[in-house]
N, CA, C and O atoms as a Tripos MOL2 file, in Angstrom:
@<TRIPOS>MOLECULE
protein
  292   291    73     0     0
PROTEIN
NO_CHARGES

@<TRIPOS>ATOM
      1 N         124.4600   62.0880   63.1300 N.3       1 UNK1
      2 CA        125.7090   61.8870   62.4220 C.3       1 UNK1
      3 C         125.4360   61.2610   61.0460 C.2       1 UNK1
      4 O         126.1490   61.5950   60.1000 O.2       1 UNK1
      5 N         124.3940   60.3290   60.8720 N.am      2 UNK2
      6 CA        123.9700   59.9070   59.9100 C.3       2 UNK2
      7 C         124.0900   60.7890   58.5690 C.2       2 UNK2
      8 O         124.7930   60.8130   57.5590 O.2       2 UNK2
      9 N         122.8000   61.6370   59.2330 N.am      3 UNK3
     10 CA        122.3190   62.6110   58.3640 C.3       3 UNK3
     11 C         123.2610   63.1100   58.0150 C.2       3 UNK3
     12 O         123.1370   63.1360   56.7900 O.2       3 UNK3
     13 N         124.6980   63.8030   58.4120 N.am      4 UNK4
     14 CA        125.5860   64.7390   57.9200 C.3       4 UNK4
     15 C         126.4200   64.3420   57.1210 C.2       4 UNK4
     16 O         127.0740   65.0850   56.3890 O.2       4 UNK4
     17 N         126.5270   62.7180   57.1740 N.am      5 UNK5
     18 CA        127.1560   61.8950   56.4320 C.3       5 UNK5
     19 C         126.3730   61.9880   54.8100 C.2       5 UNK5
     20 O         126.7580   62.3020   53.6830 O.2       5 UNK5
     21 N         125.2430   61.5850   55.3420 N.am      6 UNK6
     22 CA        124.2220   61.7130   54.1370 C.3       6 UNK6
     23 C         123.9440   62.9950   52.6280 C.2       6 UNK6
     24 O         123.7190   63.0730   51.4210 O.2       6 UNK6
     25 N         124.1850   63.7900   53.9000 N.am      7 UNK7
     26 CA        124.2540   65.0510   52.8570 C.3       7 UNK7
     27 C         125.4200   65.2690   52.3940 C.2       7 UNK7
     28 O         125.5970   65.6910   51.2510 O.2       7 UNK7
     29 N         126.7810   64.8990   53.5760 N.am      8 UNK8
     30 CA        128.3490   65.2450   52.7760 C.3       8 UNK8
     31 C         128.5280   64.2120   51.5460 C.2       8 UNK8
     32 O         129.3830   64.4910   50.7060 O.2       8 UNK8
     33 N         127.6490   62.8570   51.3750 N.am      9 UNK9
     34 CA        128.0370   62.4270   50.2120 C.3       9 UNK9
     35 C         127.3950   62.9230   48.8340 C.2       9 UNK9
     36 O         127.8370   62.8310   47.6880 O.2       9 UNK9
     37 N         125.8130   63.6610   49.4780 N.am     10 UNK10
     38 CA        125.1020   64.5830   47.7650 C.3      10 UNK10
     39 C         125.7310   65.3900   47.4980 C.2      10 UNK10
     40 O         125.9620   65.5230   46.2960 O.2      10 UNK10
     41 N         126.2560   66.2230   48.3290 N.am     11 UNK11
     42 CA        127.3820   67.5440   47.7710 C.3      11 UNK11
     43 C         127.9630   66.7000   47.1910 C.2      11 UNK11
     44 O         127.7760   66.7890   45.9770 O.2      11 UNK11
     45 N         128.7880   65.6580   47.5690 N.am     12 UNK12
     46 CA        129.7980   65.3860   46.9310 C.3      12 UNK12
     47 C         129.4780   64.6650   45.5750 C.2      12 UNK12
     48 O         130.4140   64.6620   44.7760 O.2      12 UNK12
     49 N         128.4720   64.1350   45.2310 N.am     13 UNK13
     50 CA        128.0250   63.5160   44.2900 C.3      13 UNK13
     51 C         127.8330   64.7440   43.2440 C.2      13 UNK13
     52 O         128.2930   64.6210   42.1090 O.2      13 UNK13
     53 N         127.1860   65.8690   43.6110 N.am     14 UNK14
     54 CA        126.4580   66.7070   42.6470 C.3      14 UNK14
     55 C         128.3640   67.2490   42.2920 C.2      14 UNK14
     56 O         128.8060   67.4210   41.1560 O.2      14 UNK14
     57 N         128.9340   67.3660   43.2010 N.am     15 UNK15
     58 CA        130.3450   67.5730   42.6450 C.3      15 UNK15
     59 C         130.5800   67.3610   41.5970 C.2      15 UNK15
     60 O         130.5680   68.0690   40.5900 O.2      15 UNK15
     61 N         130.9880   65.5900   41.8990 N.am     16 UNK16
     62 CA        131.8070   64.4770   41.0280 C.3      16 UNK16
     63 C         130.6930   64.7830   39.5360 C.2      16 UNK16
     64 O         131.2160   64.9790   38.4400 O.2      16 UNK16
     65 N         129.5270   64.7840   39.6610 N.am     17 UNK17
     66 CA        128.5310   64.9630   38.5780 C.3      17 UNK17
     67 C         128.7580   66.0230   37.6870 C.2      17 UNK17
     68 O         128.8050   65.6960   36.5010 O.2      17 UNK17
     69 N         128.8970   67.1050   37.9340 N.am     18 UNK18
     70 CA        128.8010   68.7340   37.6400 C.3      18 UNK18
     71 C         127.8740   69.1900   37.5240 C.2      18 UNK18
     72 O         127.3810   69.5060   36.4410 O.2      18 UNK18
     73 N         127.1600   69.4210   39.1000 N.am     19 UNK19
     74 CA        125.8870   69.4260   39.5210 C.3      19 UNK19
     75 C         124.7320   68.4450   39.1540 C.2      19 UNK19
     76 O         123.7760   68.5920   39.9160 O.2      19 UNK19
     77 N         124.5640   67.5650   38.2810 N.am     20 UNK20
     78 CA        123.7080   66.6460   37.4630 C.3      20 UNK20
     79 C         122.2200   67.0220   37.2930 C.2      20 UNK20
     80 O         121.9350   68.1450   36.8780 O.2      20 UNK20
     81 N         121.2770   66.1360   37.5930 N.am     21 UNK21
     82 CA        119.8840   66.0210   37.7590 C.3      21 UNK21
     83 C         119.1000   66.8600   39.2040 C.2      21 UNK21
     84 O         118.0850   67.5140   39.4440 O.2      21 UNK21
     85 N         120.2270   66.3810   39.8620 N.am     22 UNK22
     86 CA        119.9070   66.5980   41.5330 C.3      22 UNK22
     87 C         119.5580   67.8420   41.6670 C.2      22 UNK22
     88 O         118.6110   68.1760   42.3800 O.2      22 UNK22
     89 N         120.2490   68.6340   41.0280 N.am     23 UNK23
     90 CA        119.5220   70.2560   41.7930 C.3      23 UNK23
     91 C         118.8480   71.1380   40.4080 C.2      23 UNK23
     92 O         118.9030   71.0930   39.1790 O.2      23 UNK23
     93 N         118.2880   71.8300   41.3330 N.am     24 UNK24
     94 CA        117.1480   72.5250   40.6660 C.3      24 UNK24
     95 C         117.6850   73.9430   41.2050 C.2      24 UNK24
     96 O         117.7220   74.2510   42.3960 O.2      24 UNK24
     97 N         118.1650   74.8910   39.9480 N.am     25 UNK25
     98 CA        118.9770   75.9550   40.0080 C.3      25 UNK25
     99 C         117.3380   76.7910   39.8000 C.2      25 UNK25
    100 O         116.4470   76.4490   39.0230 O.2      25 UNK25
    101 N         117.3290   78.1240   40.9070 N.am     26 UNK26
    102 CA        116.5480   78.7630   40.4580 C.3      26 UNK26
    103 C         116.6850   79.9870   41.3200 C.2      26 UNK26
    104 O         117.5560   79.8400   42.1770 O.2      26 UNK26
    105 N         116.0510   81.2040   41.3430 N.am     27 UNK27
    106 CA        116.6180   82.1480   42.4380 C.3      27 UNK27
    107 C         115.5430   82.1140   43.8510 C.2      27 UNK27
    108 O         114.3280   81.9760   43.9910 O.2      27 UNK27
    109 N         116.6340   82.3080   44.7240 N.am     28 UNK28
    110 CA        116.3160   81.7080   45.8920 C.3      28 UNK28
    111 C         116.8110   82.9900   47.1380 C.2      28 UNK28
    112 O         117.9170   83.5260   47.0650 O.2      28 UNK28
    113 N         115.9730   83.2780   48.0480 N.am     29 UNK29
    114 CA        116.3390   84.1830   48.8230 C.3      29 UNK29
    115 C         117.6290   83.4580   50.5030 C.2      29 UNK29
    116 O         117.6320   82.4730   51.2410 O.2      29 UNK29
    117 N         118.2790   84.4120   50.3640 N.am     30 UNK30
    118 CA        119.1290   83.5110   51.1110 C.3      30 UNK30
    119 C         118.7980   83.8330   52.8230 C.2      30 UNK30
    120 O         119.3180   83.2950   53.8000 O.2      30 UNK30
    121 N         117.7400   84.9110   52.7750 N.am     31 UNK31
    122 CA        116.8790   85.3580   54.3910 C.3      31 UNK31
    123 C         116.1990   83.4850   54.5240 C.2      31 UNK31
    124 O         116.3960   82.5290   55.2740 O.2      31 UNK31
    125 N         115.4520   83.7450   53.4500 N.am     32 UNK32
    126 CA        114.1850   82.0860   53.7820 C.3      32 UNK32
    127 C         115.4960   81.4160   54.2220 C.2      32 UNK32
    128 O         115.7210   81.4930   55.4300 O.2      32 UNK32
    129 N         116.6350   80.6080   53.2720 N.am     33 UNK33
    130 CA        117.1150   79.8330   53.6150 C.3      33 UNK33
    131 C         117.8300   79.4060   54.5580 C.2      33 UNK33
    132 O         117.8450   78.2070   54.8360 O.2      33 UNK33
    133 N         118.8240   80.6490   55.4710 N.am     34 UNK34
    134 CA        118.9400   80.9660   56.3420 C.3      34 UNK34
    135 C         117.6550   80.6450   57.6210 C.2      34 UNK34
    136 O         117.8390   80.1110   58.7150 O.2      34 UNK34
    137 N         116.9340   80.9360   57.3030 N.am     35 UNK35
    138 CA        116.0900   81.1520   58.3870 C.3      35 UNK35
    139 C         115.1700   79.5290   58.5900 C.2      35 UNK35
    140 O         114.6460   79.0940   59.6150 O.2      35 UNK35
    141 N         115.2300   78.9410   57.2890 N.am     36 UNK36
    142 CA        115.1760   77.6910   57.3770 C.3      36 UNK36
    143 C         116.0580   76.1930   57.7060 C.2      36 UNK36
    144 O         115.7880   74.9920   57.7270 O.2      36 UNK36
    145 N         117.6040   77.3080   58.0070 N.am     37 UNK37
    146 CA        118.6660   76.3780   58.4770 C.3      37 UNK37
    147 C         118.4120   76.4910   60.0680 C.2      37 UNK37
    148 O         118.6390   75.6730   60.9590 O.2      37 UNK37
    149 N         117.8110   77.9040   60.1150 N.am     38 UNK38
    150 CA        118.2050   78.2600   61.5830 C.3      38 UNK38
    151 C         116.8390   77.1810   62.5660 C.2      38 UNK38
    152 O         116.9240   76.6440   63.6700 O.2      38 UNK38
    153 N         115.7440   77.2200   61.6120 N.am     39 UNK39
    154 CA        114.5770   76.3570   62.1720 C.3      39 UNK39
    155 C         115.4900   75.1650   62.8530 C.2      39 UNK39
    156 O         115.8070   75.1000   64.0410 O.2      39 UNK39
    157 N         115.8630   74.1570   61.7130 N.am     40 UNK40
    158 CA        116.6220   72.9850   61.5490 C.3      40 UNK40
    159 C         117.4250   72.5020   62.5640 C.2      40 UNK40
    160 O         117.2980   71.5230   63.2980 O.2      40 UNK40
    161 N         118.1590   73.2450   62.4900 N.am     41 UNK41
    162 CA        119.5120   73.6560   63.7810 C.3      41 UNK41
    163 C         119.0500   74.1160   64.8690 C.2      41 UNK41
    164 O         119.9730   73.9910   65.6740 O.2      41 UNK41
    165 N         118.0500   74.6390   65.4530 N.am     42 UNK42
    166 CA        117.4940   75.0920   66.4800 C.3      42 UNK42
    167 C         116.8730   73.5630   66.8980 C.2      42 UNK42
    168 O         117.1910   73.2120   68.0340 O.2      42 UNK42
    169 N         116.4090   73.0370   66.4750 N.am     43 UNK43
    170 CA        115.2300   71.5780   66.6640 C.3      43 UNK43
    171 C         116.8150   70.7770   67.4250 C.2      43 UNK43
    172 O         116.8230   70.2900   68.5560 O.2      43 UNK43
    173 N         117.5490   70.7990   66.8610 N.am     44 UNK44
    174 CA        118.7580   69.5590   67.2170 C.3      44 UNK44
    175 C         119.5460   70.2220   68.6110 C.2      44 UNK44
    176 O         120.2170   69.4260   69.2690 O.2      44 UNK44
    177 N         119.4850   71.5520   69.0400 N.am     45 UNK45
    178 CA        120.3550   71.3090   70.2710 C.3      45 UNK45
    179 C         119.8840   71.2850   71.2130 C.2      45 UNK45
    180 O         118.6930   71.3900   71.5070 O.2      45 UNK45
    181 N         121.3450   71.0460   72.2230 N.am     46 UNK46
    182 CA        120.7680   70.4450   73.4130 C.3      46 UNK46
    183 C         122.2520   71.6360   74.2940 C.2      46 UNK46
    184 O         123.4740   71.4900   74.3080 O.2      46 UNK46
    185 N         121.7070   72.2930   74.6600 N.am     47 UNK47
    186 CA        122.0530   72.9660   75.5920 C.3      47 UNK47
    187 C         122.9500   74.0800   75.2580 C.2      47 UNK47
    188 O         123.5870   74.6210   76.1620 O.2      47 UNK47
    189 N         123.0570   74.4650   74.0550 N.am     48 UNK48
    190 CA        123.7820   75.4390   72.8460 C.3      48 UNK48
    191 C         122.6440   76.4990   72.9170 C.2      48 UNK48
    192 O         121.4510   76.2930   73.1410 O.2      48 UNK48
    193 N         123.4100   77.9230   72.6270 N.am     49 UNK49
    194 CA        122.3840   78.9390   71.7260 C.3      49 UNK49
    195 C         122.6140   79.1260   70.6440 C.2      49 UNK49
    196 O         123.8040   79.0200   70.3480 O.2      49 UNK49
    197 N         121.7510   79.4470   69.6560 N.am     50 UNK50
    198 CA        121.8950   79.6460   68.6060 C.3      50 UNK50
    199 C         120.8470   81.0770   68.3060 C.2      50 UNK50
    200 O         119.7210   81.3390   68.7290 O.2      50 UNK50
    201 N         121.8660   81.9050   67.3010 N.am     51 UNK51
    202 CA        121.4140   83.3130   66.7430 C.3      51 UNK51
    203 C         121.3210   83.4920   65.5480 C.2      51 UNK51
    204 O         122.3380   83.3450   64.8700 O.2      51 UNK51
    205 N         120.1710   83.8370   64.9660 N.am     52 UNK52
    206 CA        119.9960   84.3890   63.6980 C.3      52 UNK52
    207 C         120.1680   85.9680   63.1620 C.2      52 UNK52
    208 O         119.0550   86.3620   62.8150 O.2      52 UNK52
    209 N         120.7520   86.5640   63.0560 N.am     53 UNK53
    210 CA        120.3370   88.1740   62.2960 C.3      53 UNK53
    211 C         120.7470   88.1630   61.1230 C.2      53 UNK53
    212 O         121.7230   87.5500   60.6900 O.2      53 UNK53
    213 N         119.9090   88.9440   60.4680 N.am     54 UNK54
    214 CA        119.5440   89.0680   58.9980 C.3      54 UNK54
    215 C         119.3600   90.6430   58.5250 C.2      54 UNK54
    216 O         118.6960   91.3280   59.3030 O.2      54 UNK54
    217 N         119.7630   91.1610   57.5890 N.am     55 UNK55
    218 CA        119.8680   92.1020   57.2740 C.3      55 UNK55
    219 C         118.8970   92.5790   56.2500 C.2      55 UNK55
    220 O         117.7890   93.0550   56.5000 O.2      55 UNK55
    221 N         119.4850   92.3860   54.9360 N.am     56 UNK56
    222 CA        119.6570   93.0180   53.7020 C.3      56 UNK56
    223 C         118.7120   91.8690   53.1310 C.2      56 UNK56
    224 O         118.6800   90.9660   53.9670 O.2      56 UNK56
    225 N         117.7830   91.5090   51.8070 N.am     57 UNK57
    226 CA        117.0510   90.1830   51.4460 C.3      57 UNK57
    227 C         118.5900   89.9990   49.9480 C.2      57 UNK57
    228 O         119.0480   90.8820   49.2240 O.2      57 UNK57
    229 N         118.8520   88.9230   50.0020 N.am     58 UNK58
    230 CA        119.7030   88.8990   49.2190 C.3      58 UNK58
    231 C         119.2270   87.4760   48.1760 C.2      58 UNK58
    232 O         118.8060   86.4030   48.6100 O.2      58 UNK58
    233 N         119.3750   87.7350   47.1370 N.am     59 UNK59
    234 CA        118.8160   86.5430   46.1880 C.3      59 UNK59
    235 C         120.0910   86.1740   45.6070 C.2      59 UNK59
    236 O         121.0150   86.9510   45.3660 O.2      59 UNK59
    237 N         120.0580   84.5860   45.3470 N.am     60 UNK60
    238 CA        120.8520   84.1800   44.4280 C.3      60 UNK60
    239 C         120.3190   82.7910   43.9220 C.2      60 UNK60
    240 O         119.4540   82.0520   44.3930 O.2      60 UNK60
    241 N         121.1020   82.6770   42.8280 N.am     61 UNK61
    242 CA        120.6480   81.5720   41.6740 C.3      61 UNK61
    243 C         121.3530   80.3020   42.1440 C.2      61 UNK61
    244 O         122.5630   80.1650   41.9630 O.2      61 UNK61
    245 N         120.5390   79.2880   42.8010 N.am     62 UNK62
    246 CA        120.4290   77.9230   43.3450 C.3      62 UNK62
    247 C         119.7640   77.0280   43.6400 C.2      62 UNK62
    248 O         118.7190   76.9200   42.9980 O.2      62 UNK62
    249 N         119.9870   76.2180   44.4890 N.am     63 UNK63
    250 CA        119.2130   74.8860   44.5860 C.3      63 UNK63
    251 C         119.1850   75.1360   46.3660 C.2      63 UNK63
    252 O         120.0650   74.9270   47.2010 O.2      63 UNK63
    253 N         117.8200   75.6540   46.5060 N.am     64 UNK64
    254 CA        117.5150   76.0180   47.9030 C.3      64 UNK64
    255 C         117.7190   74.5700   49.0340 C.2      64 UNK64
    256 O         118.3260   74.5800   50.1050 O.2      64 UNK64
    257 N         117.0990   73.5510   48.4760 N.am     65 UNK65
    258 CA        117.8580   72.6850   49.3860 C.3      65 UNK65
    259 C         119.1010   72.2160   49.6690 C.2      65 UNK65
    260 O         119.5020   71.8260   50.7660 O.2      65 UNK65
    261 N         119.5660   72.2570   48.8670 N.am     66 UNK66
    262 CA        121.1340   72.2300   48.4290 C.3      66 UNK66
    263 C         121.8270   73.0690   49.5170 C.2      66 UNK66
    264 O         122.6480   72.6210   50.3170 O.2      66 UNK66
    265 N         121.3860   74.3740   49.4480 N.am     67 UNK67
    266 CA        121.9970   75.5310   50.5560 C.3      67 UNK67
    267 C         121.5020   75.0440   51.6860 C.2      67 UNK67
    268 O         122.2640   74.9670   52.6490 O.2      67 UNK67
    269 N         120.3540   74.6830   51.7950 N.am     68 UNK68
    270 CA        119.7000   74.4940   53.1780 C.3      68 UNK68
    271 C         121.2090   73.6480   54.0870 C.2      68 UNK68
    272 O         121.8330   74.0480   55.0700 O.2      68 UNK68
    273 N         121.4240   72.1320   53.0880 N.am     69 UNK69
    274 CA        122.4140   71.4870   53.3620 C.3      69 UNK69
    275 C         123.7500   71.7960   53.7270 C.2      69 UNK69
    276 O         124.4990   71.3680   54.6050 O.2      69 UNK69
    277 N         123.8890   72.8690   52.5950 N.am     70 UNK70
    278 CA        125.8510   73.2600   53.3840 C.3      70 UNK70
    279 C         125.2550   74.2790   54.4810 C.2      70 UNK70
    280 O         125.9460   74.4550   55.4830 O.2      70 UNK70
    281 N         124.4220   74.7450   54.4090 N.am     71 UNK71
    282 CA        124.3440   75.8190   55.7520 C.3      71 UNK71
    283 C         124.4430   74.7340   57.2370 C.2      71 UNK71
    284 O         125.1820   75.0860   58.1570 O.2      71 UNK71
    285 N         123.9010   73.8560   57.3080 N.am     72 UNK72
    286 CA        123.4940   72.9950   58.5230 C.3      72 UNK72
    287 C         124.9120   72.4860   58.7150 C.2      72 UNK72
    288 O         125.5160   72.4930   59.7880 O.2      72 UNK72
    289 N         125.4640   71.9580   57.3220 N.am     73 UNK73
    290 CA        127.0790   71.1470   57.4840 C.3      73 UNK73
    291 C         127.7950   72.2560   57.9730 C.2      73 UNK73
    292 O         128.9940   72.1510   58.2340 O.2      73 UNK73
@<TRIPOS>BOND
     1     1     2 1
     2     2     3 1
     3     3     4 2
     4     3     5 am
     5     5     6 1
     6     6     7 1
     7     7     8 2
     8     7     9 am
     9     9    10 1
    10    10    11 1
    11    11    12 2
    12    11    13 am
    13    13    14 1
    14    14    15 1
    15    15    16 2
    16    15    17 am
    17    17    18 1
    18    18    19 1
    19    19    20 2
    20    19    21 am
    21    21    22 1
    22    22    23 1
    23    23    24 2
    24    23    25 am
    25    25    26 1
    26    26    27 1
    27    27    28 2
    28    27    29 am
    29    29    30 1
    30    30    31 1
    31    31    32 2
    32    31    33 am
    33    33    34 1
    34    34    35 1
    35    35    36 2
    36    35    37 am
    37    37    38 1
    38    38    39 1
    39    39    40 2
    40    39    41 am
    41    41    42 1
    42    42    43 1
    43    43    44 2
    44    43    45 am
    45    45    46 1
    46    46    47 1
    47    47    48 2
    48    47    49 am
    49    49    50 1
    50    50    51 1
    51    51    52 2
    52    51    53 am
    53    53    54 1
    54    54    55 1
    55    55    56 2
    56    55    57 am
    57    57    58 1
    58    58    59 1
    59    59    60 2
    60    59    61 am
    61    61    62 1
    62    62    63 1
    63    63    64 2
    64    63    65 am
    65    65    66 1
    66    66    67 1
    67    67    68 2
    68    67    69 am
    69    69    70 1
    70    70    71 1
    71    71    72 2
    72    71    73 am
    73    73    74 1
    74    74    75 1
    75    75    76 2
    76    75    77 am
    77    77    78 1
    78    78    79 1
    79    79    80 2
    80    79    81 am
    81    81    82 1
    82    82    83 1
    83    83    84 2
    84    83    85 am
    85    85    86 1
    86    86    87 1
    87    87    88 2
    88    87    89 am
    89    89    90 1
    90    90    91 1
    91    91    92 2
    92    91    93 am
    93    93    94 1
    94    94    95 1
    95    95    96 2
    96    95    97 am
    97    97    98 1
    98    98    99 1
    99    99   100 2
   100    99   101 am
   101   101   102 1
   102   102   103 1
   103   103   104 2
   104   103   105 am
   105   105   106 1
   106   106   107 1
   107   107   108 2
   108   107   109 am
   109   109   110 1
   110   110   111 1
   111   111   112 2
   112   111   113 am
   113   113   114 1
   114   114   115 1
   115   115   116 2
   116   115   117 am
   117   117   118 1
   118   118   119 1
   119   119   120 2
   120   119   121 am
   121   121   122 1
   122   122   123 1
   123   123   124 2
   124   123   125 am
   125   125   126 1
   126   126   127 1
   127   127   128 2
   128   127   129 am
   129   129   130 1
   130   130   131 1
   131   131   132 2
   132   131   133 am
   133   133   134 1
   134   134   135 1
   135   135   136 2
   136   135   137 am
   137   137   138 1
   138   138   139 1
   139   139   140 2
   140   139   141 am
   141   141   142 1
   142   142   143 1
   143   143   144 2
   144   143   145 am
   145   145   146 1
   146   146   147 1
   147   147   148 2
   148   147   149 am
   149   149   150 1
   150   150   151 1
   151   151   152 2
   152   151   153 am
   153   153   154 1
   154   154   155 1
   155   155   156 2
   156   155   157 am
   157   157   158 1
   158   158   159 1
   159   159   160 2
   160   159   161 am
   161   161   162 1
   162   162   163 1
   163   163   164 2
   164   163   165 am
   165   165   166 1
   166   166   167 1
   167   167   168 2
   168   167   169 am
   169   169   170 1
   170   170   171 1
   171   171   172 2
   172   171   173 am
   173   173   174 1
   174   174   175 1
   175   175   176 2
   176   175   177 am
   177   177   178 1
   178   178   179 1
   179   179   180 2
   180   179   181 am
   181   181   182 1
   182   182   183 1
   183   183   184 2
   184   183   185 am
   185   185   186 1
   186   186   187 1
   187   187   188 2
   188   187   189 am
   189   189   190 1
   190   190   191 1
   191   191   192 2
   192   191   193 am
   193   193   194 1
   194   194   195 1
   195   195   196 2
   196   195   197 am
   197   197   198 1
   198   198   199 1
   199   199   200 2
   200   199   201 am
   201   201   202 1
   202   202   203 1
   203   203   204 2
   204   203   205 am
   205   205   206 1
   206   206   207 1
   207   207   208 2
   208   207   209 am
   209   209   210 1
   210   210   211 1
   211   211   212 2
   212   211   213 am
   213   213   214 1
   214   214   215 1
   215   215   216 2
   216   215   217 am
   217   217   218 1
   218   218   219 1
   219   219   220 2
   220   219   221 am
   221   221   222 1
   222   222   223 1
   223   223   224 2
   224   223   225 am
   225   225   226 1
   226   226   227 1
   227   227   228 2
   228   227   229 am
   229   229   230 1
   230   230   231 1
   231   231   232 2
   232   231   233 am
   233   233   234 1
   234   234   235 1
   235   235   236 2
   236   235   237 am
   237   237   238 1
   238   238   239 1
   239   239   240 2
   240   239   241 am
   241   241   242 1
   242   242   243 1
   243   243   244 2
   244   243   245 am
   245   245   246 1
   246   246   247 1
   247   247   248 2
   248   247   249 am
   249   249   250 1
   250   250   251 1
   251   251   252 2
   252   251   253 am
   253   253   254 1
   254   254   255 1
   255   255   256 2
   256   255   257 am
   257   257   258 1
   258   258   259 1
   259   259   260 2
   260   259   261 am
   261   261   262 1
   262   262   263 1
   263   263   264 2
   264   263   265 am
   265   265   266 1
   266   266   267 1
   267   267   268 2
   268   267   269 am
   269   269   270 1
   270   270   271 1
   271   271   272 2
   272   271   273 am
   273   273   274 1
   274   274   275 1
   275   275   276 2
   276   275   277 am
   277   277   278 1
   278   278   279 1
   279   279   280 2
   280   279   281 am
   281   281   282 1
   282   282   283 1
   283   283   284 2
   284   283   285 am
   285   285   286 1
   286   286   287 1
   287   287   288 2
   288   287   289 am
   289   289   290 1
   290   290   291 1
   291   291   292 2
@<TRIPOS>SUBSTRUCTURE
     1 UNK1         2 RESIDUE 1 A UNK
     2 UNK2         6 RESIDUE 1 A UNK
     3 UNK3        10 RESIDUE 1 A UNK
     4 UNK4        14 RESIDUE 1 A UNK
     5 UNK5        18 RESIDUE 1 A UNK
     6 UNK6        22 RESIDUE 1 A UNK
     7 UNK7        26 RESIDUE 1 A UNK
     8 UNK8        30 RESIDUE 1 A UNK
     9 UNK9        34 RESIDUE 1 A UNK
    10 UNK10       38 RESIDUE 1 A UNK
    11 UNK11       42 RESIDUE 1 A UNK
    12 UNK12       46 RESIDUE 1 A UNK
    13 UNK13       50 RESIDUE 1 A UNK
    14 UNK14       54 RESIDUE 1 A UNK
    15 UNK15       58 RESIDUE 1 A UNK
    16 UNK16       62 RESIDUE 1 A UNK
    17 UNK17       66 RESIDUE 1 A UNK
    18 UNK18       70 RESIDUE 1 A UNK
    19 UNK19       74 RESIDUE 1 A UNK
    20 UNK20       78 RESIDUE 1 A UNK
    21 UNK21       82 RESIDUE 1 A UNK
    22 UNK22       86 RESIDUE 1 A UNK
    23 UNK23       90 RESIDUE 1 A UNK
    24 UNK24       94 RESIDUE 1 A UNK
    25 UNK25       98 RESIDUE 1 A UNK
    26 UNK26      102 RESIDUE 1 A UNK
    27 UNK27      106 RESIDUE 1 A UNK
    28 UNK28      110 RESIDUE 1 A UNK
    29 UNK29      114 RESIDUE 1 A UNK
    30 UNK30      118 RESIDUE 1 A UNK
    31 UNK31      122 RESIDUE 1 A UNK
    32 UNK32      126 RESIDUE 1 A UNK
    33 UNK33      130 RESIDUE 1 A UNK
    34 UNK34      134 RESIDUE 1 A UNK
    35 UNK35      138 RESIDUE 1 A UNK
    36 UNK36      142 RESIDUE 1 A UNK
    37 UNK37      146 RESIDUE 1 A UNK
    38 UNK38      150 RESIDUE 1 A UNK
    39 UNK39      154 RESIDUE 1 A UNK
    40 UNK40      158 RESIDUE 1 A UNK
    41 UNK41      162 RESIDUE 1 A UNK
    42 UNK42      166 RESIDUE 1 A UNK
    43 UNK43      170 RESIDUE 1 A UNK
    44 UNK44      174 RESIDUE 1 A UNK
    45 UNK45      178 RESIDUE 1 A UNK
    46 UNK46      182 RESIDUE 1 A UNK
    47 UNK47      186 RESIDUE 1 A UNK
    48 UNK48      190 RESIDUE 1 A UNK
    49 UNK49      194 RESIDUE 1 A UNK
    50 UNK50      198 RESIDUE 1 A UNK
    51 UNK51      202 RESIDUE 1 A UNK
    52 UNK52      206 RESIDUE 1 A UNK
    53 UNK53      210 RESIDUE 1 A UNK
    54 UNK54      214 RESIDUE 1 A UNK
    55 UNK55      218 RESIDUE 1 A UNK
    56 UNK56      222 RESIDUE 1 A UNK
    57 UNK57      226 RESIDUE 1 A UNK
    58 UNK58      230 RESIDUE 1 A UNK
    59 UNK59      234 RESIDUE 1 A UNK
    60 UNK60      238 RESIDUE 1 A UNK
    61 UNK61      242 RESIDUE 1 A UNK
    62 UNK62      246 RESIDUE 1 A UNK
    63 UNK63      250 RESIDUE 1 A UNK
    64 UNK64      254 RESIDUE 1 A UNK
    65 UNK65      258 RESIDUE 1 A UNK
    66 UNK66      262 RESIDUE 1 A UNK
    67 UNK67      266 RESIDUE 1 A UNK
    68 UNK68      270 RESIDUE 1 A UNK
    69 UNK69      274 RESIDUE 1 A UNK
    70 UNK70      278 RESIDUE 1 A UNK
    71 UNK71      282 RESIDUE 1 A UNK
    72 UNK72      286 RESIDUE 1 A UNK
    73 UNK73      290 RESIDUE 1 A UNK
């Protein structure tokens, strides 16, 4: 719970900021990131399934940890 707290206040900071220092915009595949939420989220449950499918490789211009974060929230 910590953690989700933690990250809902950097979103919210890079918000209030207009994006600031914090992220590092660059192009980013959204398969990796995805697939690096799905790592993440797989490690934390406890008696849930969880599914990944992936299609198409789709790129876009961001801050891969950043996504990592709203994907998990």
């Amino acid at each position: 719970m910590g953690r989700l707290i933690d990250d809902l206040l950097v979103l919210a900071r890079n918000d209030a900021a207009g994006l600031g220092e914090l992220v590092k915009l660059e192009p980013v595949s959204l398969d990796v990131i995805a697939n690096e939420a799905y790592r993440t989220a797989s490690a934390l449950l406890e008696g849930q399934r969880l599914s990944l499918q992936t299609r198409d490789e789709v790129m876009v211009h961001g801050d891969g940890d950043r996504l990592v974060q709203v994907m998990l929230i």
